[in-house]
PyMOL CGO cylinders between C-alpha atoms (Angstrom):
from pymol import cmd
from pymol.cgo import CYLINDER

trace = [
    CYLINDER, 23.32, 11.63, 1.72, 20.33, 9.76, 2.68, 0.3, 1, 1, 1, 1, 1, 1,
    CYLINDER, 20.33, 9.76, 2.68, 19.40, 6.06, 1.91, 0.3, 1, 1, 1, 1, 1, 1,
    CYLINDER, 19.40, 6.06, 1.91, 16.94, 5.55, -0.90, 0.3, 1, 1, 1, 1, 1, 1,
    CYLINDER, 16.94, 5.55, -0.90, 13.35, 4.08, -0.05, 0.3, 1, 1, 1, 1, 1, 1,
    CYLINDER, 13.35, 4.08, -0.05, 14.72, 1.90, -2.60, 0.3, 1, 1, 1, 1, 1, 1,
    CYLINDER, 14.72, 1.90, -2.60, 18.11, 1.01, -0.78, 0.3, 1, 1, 1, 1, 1, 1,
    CYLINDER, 18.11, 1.01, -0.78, 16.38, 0.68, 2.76, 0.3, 1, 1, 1, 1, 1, 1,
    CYLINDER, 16.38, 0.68, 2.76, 13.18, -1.49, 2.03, 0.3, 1, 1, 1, 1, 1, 1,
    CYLINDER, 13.18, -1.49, 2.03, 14.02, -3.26, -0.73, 0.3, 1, 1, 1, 1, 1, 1,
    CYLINDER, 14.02, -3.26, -0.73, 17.64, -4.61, 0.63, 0.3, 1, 1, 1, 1, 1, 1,
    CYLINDER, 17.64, -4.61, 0.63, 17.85, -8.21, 0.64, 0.3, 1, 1, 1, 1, 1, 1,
    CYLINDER, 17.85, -8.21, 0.64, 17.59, -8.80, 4.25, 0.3, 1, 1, 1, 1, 1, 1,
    CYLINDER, 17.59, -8.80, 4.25, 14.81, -6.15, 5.05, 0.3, 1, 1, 1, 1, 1, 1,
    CYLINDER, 14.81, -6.15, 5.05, 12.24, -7.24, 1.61, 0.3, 1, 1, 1, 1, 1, 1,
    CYLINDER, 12.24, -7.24, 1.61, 10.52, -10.16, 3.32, 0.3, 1, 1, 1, 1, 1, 1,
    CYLINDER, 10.52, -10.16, 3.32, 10.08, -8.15, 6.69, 0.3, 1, 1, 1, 1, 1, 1,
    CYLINDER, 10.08, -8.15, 6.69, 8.42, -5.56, 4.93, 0.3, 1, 1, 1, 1, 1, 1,
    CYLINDER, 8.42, -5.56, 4.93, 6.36, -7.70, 2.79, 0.3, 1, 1, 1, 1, 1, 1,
    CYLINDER, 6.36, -7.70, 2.79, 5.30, -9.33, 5.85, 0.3, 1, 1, 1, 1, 1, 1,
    CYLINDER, 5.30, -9.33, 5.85, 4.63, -6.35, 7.37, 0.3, 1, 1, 1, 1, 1, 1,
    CYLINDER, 4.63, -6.35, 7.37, 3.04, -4.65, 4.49, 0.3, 1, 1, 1, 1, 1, 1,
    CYLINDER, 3.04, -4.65, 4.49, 0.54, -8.09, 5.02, 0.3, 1, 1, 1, 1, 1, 1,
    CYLINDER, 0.54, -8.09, 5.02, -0.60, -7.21, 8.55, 0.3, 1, 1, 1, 1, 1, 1,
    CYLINDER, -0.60, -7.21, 8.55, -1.49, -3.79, 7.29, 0.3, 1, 1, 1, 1, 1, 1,
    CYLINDER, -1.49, -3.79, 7.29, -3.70, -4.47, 4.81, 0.3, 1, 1, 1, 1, 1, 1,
    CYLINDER, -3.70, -4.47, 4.81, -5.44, -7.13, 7.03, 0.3, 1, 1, 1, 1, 1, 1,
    CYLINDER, -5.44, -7.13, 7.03, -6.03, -4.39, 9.87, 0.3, 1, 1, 1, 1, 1, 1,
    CYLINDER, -6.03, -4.39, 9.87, -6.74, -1.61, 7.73, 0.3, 1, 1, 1, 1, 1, 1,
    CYLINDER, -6.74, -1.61, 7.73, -9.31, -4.36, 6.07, 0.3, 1, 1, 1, 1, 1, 1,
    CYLINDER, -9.31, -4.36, 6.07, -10.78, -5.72, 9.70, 0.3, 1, 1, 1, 1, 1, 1,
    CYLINDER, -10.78, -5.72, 9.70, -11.38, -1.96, 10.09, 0.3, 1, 1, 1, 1, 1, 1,
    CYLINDER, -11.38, -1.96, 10.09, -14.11, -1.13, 8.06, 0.3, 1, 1, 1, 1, 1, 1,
    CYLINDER, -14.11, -1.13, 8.06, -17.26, -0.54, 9.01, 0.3, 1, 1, 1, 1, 1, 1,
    CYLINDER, -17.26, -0.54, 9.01, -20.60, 0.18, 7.10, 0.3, 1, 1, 1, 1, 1, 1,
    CYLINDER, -20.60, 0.18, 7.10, -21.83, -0.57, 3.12, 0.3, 1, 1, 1, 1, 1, 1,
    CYLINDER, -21.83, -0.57, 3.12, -18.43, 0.45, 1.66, 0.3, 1, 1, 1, 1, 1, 1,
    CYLINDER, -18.43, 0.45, 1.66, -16.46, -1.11, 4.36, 0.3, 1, 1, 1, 1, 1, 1,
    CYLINDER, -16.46, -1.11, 4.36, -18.57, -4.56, 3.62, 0.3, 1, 1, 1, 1, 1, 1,
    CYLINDER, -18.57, -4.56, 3.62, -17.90, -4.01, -0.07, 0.3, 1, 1, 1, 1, 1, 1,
    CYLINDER, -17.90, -4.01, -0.07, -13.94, -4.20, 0.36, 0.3, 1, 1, 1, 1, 1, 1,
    CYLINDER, -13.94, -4.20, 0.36, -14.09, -7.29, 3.19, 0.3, 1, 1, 1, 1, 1, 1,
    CYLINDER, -14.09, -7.29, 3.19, -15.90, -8.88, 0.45, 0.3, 1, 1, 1, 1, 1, 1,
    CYLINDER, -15.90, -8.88, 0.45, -14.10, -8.31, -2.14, 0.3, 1, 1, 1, 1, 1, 1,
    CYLINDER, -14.10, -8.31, -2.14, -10.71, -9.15, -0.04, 0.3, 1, 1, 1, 1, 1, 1,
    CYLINDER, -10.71, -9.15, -0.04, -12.07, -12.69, 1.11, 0.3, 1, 1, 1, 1, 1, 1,
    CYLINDER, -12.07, -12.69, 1.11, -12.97, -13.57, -2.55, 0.3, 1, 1, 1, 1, 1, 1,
    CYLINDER, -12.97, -13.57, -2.55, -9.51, -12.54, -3.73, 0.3, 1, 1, 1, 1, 1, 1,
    CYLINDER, -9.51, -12.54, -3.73, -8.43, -14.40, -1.10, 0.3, 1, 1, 1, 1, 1, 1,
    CYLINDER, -8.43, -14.40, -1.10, -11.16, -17.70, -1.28, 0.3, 1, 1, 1, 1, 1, 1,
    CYLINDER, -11.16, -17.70, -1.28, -10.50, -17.76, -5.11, 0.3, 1, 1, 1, 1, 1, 1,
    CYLINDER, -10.50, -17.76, -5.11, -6.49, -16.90, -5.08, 0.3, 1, 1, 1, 1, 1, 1,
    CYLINDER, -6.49, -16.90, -5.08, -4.99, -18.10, -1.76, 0.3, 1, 1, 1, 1, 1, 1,
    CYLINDER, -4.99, -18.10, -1.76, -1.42, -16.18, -1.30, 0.3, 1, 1, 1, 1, 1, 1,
    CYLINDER, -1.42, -16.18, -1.30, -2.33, -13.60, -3.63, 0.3, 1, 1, 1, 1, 1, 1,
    CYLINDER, -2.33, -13.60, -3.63, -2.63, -10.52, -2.01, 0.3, 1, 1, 1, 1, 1, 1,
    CYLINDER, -2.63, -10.52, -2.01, 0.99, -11.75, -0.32, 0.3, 1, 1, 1, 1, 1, 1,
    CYLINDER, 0.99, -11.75, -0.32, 2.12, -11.97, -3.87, 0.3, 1, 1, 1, 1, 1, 1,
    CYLINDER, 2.12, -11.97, -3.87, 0.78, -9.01, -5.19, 0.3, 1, 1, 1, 1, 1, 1,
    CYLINDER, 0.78, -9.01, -5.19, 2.70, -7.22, -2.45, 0.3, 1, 1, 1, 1, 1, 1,
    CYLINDER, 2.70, -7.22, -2.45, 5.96, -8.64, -3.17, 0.3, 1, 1, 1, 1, 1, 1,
    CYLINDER, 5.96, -8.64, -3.17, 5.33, -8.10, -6.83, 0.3, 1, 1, 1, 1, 1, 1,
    CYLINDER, 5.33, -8.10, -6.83, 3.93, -4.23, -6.39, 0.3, 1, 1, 1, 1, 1, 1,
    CYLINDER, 3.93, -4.23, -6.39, 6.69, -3.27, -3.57, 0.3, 1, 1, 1, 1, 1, 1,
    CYLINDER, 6.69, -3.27, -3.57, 8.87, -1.94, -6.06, 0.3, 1, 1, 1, 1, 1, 1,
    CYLINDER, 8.87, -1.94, -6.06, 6.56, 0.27, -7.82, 0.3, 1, 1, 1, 1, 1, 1,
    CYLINDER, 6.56, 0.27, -7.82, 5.08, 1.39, -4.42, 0.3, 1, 1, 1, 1, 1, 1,
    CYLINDER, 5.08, 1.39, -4.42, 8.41, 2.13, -3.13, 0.3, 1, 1, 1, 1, 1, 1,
    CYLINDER, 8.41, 2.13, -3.13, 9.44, 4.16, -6.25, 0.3, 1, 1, 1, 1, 1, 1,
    CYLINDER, 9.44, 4.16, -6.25, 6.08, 6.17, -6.16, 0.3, 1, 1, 1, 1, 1, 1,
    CYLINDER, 6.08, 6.17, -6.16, 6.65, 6.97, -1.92, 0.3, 1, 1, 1, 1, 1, 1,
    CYLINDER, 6.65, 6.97, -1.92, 10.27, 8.02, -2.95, 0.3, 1, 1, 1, 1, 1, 1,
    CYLINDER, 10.27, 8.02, -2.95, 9.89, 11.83, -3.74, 0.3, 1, 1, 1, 1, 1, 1,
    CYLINDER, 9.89, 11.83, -3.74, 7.60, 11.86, -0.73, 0.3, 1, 1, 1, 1, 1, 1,
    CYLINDER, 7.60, 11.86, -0.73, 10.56, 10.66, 1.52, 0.3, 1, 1, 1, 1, 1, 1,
    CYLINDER, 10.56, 10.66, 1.52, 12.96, 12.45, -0.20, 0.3, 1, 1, 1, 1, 1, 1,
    CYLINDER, 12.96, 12.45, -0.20, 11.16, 15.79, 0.73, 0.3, 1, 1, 1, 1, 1, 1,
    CYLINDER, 11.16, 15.79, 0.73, 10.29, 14.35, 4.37, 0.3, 1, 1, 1, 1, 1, 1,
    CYLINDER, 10.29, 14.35, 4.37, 14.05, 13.53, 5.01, 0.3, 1, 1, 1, 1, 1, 1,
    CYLINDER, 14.05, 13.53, 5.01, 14.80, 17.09, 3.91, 0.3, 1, 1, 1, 1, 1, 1,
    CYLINDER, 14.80, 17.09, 3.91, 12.58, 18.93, 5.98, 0.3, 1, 1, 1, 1, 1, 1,
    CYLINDER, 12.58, 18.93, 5.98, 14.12, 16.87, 9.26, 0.3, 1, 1, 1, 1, 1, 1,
    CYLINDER, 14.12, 16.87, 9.26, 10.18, 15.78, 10.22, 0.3, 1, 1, 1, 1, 1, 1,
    CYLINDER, 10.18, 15.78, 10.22, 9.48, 13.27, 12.31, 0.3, 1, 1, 1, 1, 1, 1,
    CYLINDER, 9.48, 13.27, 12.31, 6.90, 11.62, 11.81, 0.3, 1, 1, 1, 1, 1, 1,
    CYLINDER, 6.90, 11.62, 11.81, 6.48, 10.22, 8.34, 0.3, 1, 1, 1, 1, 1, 1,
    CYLINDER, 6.48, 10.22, 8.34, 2.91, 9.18, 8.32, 0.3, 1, 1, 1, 1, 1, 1,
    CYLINDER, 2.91, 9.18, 8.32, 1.80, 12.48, 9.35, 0.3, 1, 1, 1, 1, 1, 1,
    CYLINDER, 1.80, 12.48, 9.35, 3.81, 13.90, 6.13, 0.3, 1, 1, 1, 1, 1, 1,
    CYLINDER, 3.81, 13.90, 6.13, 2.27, 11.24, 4.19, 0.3, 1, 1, 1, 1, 1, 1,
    CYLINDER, 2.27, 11.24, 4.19, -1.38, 11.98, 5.39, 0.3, 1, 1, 1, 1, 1, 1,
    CYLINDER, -1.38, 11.98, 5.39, -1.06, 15.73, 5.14, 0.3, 1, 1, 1, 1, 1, 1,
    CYLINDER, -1.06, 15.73, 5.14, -0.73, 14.89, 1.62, 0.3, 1, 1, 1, 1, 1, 1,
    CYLINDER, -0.73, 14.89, 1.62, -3.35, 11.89, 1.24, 0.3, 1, 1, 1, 1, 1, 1,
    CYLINDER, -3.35, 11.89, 1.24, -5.17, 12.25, -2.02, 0.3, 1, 1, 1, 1, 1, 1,
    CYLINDER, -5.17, 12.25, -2.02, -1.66, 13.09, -3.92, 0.3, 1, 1, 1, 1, 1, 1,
    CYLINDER, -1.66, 13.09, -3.92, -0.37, 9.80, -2.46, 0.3, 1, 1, 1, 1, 1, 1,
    CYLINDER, -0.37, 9.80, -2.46, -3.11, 7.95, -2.31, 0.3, 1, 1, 1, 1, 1, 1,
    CYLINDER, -3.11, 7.95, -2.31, -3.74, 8.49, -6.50, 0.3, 1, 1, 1, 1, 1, 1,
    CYLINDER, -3.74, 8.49, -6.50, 0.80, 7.75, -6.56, 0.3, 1, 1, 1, 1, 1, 1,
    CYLINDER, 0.80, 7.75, -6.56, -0.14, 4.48, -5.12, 0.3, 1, 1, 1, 1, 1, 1,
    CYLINDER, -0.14, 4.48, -5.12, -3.16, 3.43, -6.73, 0.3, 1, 1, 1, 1, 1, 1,
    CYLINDER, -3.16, 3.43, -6.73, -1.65, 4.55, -9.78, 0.3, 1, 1, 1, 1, 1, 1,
    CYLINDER, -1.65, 4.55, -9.78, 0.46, 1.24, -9.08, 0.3, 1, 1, 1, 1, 1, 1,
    CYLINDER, 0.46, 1.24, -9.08, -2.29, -0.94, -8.73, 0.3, 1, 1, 1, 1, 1, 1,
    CYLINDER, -2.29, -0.94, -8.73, -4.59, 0.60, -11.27, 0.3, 1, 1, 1, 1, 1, 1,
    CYLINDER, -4.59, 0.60, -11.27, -1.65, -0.21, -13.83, 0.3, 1, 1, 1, 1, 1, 1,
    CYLINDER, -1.65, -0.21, -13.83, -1.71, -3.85, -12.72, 0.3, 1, 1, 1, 1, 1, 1,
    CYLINDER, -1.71, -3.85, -12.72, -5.52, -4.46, -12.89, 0.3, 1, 1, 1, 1, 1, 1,
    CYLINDER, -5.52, -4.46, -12.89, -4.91, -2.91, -16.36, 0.3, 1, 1, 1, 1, 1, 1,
    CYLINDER, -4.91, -2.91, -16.36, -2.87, -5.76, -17.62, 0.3, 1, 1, 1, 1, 1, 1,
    CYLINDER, -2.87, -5.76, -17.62, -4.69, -8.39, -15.21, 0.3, 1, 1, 1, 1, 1, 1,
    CYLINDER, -4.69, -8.39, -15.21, -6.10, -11.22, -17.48, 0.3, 1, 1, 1, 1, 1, 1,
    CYLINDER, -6.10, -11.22, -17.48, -8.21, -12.76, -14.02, 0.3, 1, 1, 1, 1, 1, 1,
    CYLINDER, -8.21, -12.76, -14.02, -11.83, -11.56, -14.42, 0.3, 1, 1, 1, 1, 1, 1,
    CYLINDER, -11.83, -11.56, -14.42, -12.79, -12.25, -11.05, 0.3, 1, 1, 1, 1, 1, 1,
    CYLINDER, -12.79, -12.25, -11.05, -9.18, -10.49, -9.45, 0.3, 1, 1, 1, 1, 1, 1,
    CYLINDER, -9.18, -10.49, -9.45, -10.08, -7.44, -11.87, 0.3, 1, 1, 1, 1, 1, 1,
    CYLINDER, -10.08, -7.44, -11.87, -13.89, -7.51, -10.74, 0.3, 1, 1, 1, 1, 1, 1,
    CYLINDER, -13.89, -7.51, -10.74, -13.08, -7.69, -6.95, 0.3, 1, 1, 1, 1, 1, 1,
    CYLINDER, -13.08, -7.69, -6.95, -10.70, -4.74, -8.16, 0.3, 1, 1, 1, 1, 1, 1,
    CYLINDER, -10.70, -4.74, -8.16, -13.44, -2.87, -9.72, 0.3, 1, 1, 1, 1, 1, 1,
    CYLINDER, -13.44, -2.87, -9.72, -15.58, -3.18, -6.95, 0.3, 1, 1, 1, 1, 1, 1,
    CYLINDER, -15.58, -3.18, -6.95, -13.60, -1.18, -4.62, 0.3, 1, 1, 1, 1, 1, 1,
    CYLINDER, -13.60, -1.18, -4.62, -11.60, 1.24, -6.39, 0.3, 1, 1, 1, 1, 1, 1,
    CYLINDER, -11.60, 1.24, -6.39, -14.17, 3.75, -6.39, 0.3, 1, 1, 1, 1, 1, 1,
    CYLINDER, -14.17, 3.75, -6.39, -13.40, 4.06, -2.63, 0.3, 1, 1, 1, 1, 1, 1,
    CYLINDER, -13.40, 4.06, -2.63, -9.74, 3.33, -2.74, 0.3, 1, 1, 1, 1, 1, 1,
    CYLINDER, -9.74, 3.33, -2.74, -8.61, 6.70, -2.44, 0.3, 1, 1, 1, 1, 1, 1,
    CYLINDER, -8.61, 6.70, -2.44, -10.11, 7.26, 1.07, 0.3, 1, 1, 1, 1, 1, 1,
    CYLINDER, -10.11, 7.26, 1.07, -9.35, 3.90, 1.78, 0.3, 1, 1, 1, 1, 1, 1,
    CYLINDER, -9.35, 3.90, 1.78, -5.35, 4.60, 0.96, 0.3, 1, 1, 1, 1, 1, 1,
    CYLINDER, -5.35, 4.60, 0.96, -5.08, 7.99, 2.65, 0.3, 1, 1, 1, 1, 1, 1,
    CYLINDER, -5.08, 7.99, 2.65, -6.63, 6.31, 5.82, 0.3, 1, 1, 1, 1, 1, 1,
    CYLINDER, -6.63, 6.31, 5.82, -3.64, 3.93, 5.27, 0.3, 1, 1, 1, 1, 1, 1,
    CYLINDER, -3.64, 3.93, 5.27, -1.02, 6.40, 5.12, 0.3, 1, 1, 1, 1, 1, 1,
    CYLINDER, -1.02, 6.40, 5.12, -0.21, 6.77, 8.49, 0.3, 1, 1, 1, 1, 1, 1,
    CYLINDER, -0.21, 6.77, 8.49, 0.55, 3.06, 9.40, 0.3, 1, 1, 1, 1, 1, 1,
    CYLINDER, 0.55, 3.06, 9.40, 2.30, 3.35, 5.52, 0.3, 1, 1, 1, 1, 1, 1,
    CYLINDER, 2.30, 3.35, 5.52, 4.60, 6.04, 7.12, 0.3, 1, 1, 1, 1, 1, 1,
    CYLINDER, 4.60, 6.04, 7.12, 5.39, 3.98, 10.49, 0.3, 1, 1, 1, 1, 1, 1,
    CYLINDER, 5.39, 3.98, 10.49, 6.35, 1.15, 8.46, 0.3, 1, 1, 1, 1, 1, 1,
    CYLINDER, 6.35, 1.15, 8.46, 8.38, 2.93, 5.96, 0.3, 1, 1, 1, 1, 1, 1,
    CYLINDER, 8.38, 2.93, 5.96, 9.71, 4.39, 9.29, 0.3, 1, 1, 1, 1, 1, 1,
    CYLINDER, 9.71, 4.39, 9.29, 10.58, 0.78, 11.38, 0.3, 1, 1, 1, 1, 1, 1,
    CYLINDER, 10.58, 0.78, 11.38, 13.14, -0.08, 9.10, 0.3, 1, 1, 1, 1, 1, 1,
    CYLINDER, 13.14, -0.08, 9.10, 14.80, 3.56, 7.84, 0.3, 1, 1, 1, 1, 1, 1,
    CYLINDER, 14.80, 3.56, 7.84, 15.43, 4.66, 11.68, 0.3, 1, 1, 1, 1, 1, 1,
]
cmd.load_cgo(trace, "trace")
């Protein structure tokens, strides 16, 4: 039987590689943008992280779980059709993930008592979707660094 997202990123050993990696994503997917909506998400990442140093890092190590338990029927299918590549699986299948994911975060902002965290939040989540699905493939060869 195959490992678990769960059992494979969330080990012991692995977590802190993967939250660490799961960092350096979001700071190139962020570097990325370009144009008015691109500006609007580099702004509101450098006031999350001008107003709440190390929280984005936190918020990883505190979503990861959820995250991991949302990808999980989307590996569990991609391990059973023997693909390859699991960012291409995840991207043929972007809004559906995308919305699993954000889902995660949407939940957190929810119960968020930081107005300007929840603002920042706010700001971008309009776009989030396209922002996540352009995401998924580095999402998949991360997921895919530590299960091969």
């Amino acid at each position: 039987m195959a490992a678990t997202l769960q059992e494979i990123l969330l080990a012991p050993d692995v977590k802190p590689k993967v939250i660490a990696d799961c960092q350096t994503l979001i700071d190139e997917e962020v570097s990325e943008k370009s144009g008015v909506s691109g500006a609007a998400v580099k702004l509101a990442y450098k006031t999350v992280k001008a107003i709440a140093p190390g929280h984005v890092q936190h918020m990883v190590k505190s979503l990861l779980p959820d995250l991991v338990d949302q990808l999980e029927p989307y590996w569990a299918a991609f391990t059973a059709s023997g693909g390859s590549e699991f960012g291409d699986y995840l991207a043929k299948r972007g809004n559906e993930v995308a919305e699993a994911l954000l889902s995660v975060t949407d939940a957190r902002a929810a119960r968020s008592s930081r107005a300007t965290i929840i603002k920042a939040y706010k700001t971008v989540r309009g776009g989030a979707i396209k922002n996540v699905e352009a995401a998924l493939p580095r999402v998949g060869d991360l997921v895919l660094k530590y299960a091969t």
